[in-house]
N, C-alpha and C positions, 0 to 999 in steps of 0.2 A: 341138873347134873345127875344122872343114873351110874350106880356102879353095881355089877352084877359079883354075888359074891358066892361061893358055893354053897351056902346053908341059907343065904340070906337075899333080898333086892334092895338096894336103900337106893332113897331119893332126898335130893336135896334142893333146900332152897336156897338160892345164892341169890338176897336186894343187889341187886343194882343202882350202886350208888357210885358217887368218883372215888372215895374215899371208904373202906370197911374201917370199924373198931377191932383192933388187936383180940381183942375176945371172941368177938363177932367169926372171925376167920380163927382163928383158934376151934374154935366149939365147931366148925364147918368142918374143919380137918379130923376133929377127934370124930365127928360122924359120918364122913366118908372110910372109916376105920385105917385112917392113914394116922404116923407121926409127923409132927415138923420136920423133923427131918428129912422124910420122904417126900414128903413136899416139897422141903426147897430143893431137895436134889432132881425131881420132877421140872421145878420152875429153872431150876436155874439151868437145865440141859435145853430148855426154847429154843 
């Protein structure tokens, strides 16, 4: 997952697994420079 940011490029890596760890995808999110929040409202708009 690449997110282009205007000061910054982050890439991330996201295991592939059936199941992440709550942290796991926590600590994804905090370094896509996203909150939870914005994520589930991301997710939950699918």
């Amino acid at each position: 997952m690449k997110k282009n940011l205007p000061h910054r490029k982050v890439t991330l890596i996201i295991p592939i697994h059936d199941e992440l760890d709550r942290g796991t995808l926590l600590g994804i999110i905090e370094q896509a420079g996203m909150t939870k929040e914005e994520f589930l409202s991301l997710f939950h708009n699918q």
